[in-house]
C-alpha positions, -999 to 999 in steps of 0.1 A, spaced: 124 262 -6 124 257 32 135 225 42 109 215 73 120 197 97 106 164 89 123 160 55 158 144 61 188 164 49 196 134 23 165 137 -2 158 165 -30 126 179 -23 128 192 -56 118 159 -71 80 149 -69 78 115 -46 47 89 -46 45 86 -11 40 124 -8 17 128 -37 -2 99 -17 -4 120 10 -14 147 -5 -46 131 -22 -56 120 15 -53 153 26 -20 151 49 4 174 55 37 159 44 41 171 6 61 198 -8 42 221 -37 65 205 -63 38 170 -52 11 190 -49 14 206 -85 25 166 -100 -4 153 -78 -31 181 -96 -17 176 -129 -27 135 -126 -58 149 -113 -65 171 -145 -71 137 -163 -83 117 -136 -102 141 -111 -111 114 -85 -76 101 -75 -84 110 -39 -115 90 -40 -96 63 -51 -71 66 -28 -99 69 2 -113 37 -11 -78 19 -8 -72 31 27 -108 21 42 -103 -13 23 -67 -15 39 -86 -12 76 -111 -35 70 -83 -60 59 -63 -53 92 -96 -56 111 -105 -91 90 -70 -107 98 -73 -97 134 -106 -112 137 -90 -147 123 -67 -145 147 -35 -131 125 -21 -106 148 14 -97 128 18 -72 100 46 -68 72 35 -36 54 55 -31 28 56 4 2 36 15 37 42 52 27 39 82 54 17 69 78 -21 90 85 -47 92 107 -62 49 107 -25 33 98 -23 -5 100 -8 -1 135 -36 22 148 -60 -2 134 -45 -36 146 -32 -26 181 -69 -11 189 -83 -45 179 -52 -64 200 -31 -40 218 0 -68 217 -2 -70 176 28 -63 157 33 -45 129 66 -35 106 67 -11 78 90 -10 51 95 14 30 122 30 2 116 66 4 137 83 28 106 104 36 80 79 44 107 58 65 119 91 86 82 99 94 70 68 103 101 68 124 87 97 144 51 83 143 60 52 159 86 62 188 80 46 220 53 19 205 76 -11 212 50 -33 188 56 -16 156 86 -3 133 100 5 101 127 -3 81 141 12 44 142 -15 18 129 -25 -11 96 -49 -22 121 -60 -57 146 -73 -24 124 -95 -9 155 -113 11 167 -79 26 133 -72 40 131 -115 53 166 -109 66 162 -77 83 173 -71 117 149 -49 126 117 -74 106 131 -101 125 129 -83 161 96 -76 157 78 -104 130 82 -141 138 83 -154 105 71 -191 122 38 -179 129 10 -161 104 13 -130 88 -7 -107 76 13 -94 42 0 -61 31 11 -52 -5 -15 -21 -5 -8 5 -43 23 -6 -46 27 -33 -72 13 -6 -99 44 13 -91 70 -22 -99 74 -28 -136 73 -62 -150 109 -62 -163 116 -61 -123 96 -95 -120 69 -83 -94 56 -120 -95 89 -137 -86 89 -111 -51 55 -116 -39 62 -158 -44 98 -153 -23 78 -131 5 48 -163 2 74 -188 6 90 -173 40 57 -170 53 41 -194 79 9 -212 69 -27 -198 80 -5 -163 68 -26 -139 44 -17 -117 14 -38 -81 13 -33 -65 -19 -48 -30 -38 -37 -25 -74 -45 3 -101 -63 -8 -134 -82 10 -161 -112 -15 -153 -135 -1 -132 -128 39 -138 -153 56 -148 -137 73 -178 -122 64 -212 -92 49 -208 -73 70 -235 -83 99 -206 -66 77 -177 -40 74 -195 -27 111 -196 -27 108 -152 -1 73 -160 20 96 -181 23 121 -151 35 96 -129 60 86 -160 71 119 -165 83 118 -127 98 86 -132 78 66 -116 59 46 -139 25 35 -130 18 -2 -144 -21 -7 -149 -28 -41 -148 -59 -62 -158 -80 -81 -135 -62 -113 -145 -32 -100 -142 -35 -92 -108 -51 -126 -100 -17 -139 -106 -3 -123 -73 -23 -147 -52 -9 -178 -67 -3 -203 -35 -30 -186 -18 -69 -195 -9 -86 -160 -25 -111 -152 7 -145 -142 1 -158 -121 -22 -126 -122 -34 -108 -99 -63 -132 -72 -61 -133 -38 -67 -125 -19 -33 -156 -9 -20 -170 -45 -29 -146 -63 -5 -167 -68 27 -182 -33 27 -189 -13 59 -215 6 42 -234 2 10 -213 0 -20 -234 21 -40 -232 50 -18 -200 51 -26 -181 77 -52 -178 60 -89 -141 66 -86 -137 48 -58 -145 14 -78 -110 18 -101 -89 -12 -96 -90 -44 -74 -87 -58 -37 -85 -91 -25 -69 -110 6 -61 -145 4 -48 -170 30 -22 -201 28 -30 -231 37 
């Protein structure tokens, strides 16, 4: 297999990789086959992934466009993936062209092309580290240039708790990140559930067992269980919704059934 010239020498494009799979569902161009064939293998058993993972990115910009419209103008994006076409910087620097923005990310692949993306925008970055470490992202050089932790933030944890098992205490990070944060900061969250898709679960259950098989287990959590993320924060309205339901552009019945699998919510500190 030809290595392009985007992958960085240090990974094994032989191994499928969320963040590539990702991309693949939205339609990019950064994905070897060995994603694309994990990627249609989920998608035997649960056809409207992409849907799904439209829904999460036009969710994601309305958030962006919400927090800069109450005045939150800095953005820790963590498990940010490769960045597309609408990324949280695109989306916040249209709105204020000073806004800052920091991705962090653990695959080499995501973090070298959002590396390339973002060369010569002096208001955003990205660093490689690791949501289950919230001190190494707090205490990054590179977060710490560009994010002043005194002032509100807008912390985007967008499909990527799914992807952190319990025994790795996904609760504990998300309170760590809360407590560094100044007040008036918000909390934008997606996460994968079996309520809401529009198939029997037992058939939703053979697309987790793809991801499992590539070791990289994805944990469906209920509704309640994903409530408990936003402990310490004010949920905003309408609060933990399905995506299309959280301060829709268009008419949420328009939209694709898929597209209504899992929750999104944003809520604020005090």
């Amino acid at each position: 297999m030809e290595r392009p010239a985007w992958a960085p020498r240090s990974i094994d494009i032989s191994v499928p990789s969320v963040s590539r799979m990702y991309d693949y569902y939205l339609g990019g161009s950064h994905n070897f086959e060995v994603d694309r064939e994990a990627a249609r293998r989920a998608m035997e058993f649960l056809p409207g992934l992409p849907k799904i993972m439209q829904a999460n990115r036009a969710f994601m910009r309305r958030a962006v466009r919400f927090a800069v419209g109450e005045g939150v103008t800095q953005f820790l994006d963590i498990g940010s993936g490769i960045p597309t076409f609408g990324n949280v910087h695109e989306v916040a620097q249209a709105a204020v062209p000073d806004a800052r923005v920091m991705y962090v990310d653990h695959d080499p692949v995501a973090v070298a092309h959002s590396q390339a993306v973002l060369e010569g925008d002096d208001g955003a970055g990205v660093v490689a580290a690791d949501l289950r470490k919230p001190r190494e992202i707090l205490d990054s050089p590179e977060v710490l240039r560009l994010i002043d932790l005194n002032r509100p933030v807008a912390l985007l944890l967008v499909a990527i708790l799914h992807f952190v098992e319990d025994a790795d205490d996904p609760y504990a990070a998300v309170g760590e990140l809360r407590q560094a944060l100044a007040p008036g900061s918000m909390l934008v969250l997606t996460h994968a559930s079996y309520e809401g898709i529009p198939l029997p679960a037992e058939r939703a259950e053979g697309a987790v067992g793809v991801y499992q098989d590539i070791r990289n287990p994805l944990i469906m959590r209920t509704r309640d269980e994903i409530a408990r993320f936003f402990e310490g924060y004010d949920m905003v309205e309408p609060g933990l919704v399905p995506m299309p339901r959280w301060r829709p552009d268009t008419a949420p019945e328009d939209e694709d059934p898929y597209a209504f699998s899992g929750f999104a919510g944003v809520g604020r500190t005090a």
